[in-house]
C-alpha positions as CSV (number, residue, x, y, z in Angstrom):
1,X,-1.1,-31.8,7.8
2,X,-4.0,-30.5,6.5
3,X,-6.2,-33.4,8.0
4,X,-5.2,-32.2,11.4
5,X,-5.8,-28.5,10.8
6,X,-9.4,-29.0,9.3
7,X,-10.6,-30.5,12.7
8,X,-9.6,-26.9,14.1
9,X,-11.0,-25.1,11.3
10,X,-9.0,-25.2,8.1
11,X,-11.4,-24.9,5.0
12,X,-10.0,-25.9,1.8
13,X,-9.5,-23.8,-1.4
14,X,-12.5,-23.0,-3.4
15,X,-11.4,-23.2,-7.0
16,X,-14.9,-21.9,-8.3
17,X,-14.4,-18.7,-6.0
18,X,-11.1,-18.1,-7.1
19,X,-11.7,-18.5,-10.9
20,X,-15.1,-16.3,-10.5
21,X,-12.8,-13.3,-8.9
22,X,-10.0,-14.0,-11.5
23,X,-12.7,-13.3,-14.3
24,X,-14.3,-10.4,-12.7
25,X,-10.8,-8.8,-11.6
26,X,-10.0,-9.4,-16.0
27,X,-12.4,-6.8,-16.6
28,X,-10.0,-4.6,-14.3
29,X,-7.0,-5.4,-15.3
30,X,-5.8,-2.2,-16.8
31,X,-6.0,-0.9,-13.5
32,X,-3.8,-3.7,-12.0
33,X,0.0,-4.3,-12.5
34,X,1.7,-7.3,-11.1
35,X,5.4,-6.9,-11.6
36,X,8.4,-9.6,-10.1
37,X,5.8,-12.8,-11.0
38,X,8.3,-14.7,-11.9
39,X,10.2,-14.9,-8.8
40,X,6.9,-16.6,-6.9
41,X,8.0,-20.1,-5.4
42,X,5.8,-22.6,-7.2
43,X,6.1,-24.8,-4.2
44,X,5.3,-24.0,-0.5
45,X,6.0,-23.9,2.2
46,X,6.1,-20.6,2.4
47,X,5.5,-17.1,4.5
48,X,4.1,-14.3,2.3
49,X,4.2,-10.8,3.9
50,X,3.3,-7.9,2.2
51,X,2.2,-3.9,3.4
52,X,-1.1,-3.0,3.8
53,X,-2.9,0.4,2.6
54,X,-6.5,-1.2,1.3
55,X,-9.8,-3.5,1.9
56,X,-8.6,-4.9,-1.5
57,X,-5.3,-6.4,-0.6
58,X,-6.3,-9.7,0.1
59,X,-8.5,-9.8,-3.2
60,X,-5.6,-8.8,-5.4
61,X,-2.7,-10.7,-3.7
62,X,-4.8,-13.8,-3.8
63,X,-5.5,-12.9,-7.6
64,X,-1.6,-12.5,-8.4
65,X,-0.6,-15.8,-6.9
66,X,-4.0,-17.4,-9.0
67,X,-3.7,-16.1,-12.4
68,X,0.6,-15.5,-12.3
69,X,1.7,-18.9,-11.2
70,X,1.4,-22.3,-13.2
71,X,-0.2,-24.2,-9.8
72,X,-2.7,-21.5,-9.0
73,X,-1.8,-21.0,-5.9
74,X,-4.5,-20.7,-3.2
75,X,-3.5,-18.6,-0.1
76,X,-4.2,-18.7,3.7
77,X,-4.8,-15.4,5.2
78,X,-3.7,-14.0,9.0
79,X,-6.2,-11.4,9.5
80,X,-7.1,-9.2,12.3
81,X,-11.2,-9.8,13.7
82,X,-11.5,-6.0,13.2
83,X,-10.0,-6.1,9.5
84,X,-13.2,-4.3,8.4
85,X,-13.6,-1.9,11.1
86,X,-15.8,-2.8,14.0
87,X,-19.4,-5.1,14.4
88,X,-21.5,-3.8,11.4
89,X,-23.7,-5.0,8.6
90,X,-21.2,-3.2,6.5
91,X,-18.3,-5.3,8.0
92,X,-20.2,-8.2,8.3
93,X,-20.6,-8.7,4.6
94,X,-17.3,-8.1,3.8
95,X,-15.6,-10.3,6.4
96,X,-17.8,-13.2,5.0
97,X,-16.4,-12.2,1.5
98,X,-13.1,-11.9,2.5
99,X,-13.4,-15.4,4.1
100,X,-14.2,-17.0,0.9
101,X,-10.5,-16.9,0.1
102,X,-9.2,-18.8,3.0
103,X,-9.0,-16.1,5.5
104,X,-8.5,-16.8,9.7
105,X,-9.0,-13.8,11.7
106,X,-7.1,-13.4,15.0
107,X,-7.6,-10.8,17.8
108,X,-5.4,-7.7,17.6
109,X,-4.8,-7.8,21.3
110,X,-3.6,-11.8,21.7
111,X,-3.4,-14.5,19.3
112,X,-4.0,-18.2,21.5
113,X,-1.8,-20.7,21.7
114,X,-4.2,-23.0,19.5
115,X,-4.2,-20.0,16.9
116,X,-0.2,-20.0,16.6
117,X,-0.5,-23.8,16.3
118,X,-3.0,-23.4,13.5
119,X,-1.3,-21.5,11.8
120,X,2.3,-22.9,12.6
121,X,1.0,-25.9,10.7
122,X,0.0,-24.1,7.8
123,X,3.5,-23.1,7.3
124,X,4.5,-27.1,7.7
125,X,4.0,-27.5,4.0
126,X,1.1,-24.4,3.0
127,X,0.8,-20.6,1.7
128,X,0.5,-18.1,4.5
129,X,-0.1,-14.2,3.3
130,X,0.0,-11.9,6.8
131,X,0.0,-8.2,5.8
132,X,3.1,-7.5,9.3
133,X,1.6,-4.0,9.6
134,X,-1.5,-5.2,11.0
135,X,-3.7,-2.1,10.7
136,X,-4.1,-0.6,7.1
137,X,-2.2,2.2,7.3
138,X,-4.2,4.8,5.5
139,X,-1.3,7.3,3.7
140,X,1.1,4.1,2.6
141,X,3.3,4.4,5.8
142,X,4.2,1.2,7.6
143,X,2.2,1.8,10.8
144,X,5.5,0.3,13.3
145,X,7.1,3.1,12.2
146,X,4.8,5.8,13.1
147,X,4.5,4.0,16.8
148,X,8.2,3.0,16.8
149,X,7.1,-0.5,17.4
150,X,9.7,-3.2,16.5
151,X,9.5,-5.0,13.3
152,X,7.5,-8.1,12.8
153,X,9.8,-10.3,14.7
154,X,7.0,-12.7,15.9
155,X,6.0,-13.7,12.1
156,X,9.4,-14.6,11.5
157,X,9.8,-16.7,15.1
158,X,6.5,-18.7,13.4
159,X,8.3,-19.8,10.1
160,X,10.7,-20.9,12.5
161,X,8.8,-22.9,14.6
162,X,7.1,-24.7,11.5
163,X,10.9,-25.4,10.3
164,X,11.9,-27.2,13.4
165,X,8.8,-29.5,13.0
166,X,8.9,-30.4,9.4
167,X,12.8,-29.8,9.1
168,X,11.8,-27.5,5.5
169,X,12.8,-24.5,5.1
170,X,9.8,-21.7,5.0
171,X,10.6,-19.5,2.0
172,X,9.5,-15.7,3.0
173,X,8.4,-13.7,0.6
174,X,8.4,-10.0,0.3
175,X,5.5,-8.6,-1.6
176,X,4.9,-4.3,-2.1
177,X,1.4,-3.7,-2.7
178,X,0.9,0.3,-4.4
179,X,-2.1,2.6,-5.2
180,X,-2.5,5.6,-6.7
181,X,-5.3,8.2,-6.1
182,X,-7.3,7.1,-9.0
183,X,-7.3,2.9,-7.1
184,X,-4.3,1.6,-10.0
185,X,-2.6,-1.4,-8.3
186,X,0.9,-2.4,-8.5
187,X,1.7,-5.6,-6.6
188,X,5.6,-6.2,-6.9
189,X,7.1,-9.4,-6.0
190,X,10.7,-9.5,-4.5
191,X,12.9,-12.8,-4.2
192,X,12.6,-15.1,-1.3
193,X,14.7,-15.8,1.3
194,X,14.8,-18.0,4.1
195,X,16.4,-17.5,7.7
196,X,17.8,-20.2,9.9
197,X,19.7,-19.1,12.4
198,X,21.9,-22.3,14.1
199,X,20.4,-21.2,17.5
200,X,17.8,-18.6,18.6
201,X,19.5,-15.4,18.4
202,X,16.3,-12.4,18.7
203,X,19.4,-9.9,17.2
204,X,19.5,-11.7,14.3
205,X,15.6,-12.2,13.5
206,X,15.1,-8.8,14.2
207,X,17.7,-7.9,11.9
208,X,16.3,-9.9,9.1
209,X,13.1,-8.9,9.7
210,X,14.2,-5.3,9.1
211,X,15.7,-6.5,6.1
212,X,12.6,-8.0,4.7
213,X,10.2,-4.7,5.5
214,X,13.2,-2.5,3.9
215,X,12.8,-4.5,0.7
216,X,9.1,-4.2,1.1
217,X,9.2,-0.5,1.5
218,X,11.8,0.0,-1.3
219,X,9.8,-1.5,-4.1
220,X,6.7,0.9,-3.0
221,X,6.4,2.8,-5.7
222,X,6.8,6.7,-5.6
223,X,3.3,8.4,-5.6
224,X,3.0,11.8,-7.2
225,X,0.1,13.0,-5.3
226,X,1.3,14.5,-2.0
227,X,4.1,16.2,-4.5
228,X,1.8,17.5,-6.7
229,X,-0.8,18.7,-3.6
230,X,2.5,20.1,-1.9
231,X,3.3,22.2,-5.6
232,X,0.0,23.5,-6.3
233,X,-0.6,24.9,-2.4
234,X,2.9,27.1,-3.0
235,X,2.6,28.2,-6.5
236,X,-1.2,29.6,-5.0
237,X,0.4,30.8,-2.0
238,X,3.3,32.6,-4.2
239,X,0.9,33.6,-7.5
240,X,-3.0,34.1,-5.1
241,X,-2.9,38.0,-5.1
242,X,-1.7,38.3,-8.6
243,X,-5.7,38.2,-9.4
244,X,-8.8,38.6,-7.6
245,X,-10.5,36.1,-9.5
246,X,-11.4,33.2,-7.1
247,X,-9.2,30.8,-9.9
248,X,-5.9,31.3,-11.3
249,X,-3.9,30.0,-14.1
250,X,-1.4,27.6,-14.7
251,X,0.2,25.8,-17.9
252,X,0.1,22.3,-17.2
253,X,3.5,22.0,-20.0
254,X,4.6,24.2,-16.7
255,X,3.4,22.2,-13.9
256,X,4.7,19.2,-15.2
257,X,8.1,20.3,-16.1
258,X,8.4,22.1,-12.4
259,X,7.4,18.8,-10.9
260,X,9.4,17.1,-12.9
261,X,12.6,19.6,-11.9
262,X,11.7,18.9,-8.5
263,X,11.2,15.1,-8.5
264,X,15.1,15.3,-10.2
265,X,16.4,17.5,-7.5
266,X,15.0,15.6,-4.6
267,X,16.4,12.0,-6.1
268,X,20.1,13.8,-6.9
269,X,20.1,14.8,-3.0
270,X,18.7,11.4,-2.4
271,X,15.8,12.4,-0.4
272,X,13.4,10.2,-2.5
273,X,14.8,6.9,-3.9
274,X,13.8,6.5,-7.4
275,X,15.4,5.2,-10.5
276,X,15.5,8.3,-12.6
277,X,15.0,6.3,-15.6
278,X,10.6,6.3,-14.8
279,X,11.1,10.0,-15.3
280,X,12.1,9.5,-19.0
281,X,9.4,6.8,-20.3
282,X,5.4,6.7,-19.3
283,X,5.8,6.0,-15.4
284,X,5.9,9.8,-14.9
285,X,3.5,10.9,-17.2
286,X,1.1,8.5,-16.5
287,X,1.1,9.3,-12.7
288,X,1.0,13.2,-13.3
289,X,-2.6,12.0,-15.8
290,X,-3.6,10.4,-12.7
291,X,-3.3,12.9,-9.6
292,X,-4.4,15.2,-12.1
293,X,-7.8,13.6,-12.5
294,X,-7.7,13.0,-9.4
295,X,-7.8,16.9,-8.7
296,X,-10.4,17.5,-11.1
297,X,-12.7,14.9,-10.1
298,X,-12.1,17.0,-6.6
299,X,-12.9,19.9,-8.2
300,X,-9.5,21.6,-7.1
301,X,-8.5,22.1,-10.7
302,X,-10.4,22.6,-13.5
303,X,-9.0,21.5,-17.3
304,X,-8.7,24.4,-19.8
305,X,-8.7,25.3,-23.8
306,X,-5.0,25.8,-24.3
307,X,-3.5,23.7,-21.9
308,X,-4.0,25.3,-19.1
309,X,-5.6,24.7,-15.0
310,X,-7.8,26.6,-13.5
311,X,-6.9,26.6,-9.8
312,X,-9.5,26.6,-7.3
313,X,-7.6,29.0,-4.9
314,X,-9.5,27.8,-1.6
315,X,-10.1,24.4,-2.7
316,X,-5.8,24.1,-3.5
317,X,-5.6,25.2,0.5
318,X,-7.6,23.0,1.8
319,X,-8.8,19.4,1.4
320,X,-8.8,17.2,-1.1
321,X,-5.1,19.3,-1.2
322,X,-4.7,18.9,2.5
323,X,-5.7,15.7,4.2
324,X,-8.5,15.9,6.5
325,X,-7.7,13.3,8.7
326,X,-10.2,11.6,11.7
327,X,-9.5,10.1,15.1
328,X,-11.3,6.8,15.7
329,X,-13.6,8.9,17.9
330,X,-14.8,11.2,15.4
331,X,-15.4,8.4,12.8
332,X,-18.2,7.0,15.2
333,X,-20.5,9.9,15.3
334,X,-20.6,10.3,11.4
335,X,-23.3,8.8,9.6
336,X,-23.2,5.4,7.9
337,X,-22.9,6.6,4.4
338,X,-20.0,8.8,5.0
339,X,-18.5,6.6,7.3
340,X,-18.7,4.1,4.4
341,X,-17.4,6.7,1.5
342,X,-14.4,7.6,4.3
343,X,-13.3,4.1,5.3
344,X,-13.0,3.1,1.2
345,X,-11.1,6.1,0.6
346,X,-7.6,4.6,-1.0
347,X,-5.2,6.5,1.1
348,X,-5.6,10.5,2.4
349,X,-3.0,12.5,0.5
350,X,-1.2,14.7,3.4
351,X,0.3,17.4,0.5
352,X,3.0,17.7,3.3
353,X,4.6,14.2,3.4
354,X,5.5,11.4,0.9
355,X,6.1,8.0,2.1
356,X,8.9,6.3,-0.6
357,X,11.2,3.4,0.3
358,X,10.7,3.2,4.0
359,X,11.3,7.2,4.8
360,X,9.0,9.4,5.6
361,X,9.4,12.6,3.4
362,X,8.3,16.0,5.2
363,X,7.6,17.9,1.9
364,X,7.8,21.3,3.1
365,X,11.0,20.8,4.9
366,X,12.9,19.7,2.3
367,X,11.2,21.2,-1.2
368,X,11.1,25.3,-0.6
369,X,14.1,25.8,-1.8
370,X,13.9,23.6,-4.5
371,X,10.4,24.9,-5.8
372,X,12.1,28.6,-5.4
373,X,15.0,27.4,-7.7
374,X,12.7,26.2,-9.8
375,X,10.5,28.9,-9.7
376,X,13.5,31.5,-10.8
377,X,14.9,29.5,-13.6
378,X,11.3,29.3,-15.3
């Protein structure tokens, strides 16, 4: 197989690359988590797809499958030609980086014919990663469901085709990549599955294909920074003419137990889906470290003798608090270094919605009466 493929453009693995980012990626490795190892395939061929929120997926998915599996696994890559944004020097370096690790860009508008083939016959008896929402999505949401696009159906139809040629089943495997504001990685692995349908039935590939993205979205892991953005805006708005200093006070044994109350309240009602137990060991606390640095680093909150914030009243009320979102439009005319310092941003925390197991959470909808509760009982 891979005889044919070369002549079209197929570059094998290179082992010196992957054990050179393997070893620099060790000196990070407190910052990255790879849960669910154990349920990789050791053999191929199989379809890898995974979400997409950061220019470091590729790196870190092709450094779970390296370092967590006996074989080493090398991956292909699916990417789209604008992965990096558009024609740049910027982009341009880090589209030749990228393609150290076996990566095969595609335009965003049509994949050819000889494309599909290529990369049909990777699946004959290969490693394909394809992150199915195409364009990084930039506050953790699966992009098809913003534009109520259907699901990935076409990946699936591509396994498929491979199947029928080398009559092997393609194992697809689900794969949750999650950050948190401070860049901490979690890459979770789910068990594969495979889909053979006796004849072509689009129903029932777009029904598994749901299936896959569902298990995808519900092994994201709940971030606490758009509920701890959402918290600090309505205790300022509720506390902001109790002083007319330009900060104002707040226990953080307070803030945490609030947000904890809330976190509870919203899982009982099961608006957020989230295995209580994290609340009770380090999961919670650690995240609540995290957003909180996160927030001082921003210089929305300042750390205190005593245990105790100092909120930054008009920085709480706007961004880092509230996202400051850009259209494509006004991200030309900025200039390169804040172009450059926007585009790496790890996600844009919108202190009105949370994104947790496929659902988008509209914060303010559904936690007033919650934080009021809250608010009265403490």
């Amino acid at each position: 197989m891979k005889k044919n493929i070369r002549e079209i453009g197929y570059k094998e693995p290179r082992e010196k690359v992957y054990n050179l980012g393997a070893l620099l990626l060790e000196f990070y490795k407190g910052k990255i988590r790879v849960e669910g190892a154990e349920k990789i395939p050791e053999k191929g061929p199989m379809l890898i797809l995974a979400n997409h929120t950061n220019y470091a997926d590729p790196v870190y998915l092709a450094y779970a499958f390296h370092k967590y599996t006996k074989s080493r696994i090398h991956l292909n890559f699916m990417m789209l030609d604008d992965f990096f944004g558009e024609n740049t020097c910027f982009t341009k370096g880090f589209n030749k980086l990228v393609n150290l690790v076996n990566s095969y860009q595609v335009n965003r508008e049509r994949i050819t014919k000889n494309q599909r083939n290529f990369f049909k016959n990777i699946l004959l008896d290969d490693f394909l990663a394809i992150f199915f929402t195409g364009t990084r999505s930039r506050d953790g949401r699966f992009n098809y469901m913003l534009r109520e696009e259907r699901p990935p159906t076409g990946l699936i139809h591509l396994a498929e085709l491979a199947q029928k040629e080398s009559n092997n089943l393609v194992k697809i495997l689900p794969v949750a990549i999650t950050y948190n504001v401070l860049g901490n990685v979690t890459v979770t692995f789910s068990r594969h599955r495979t889909f053979s349908p006796e004849k072509d039935f689009p129903e029932q590939r777009k029904k598994f294909a749901e299936e896959v993205i569902s298990t995808i979205g519900q092994n994201v892991k709940v971030n606490l920074d758009s509920l701890f953005a959402n918290y600090l805006v309505q205790y300022v708005t509720q506390h902001e003419n109790d002083s007319k200093s330009a900060k104002l006070s707040l226990s953080i044994e307070k803030c945490q137990d609030d947000i904890y109350s809330i976190v509870s309240s919203l899982s009982e009602k099961n608006k957020i889906n989230l295995d209580m137990a994290l609340l009770n060991d380090s999961y919670f606390s650690d995240n609540f470290f995290a957003v909180s640095m996160y927030f001082n680093k921003k210089k929305a909150i300042e750390f205190m003798p005593g245990g105790k914030y100092a909120l930054d009243k008009e920085k709480i009320k706007n961004p880092p608090c509230i996202a400051e979102g850009r259209t494509k439009d006004e991200v030309k005319k900025i200039g390169p270094v804040e172009k450059i310092r926007y585009l790496m941003n790890v996600r844009i925390i919108d202190r009105n919605i949370m994104y947790n197991s496929n659902k988008i959470i509209h914060l303010d909808e559904i936690t007033k009466e919650i934080y009021e509760r809250v608010r009265k009982n403490n």
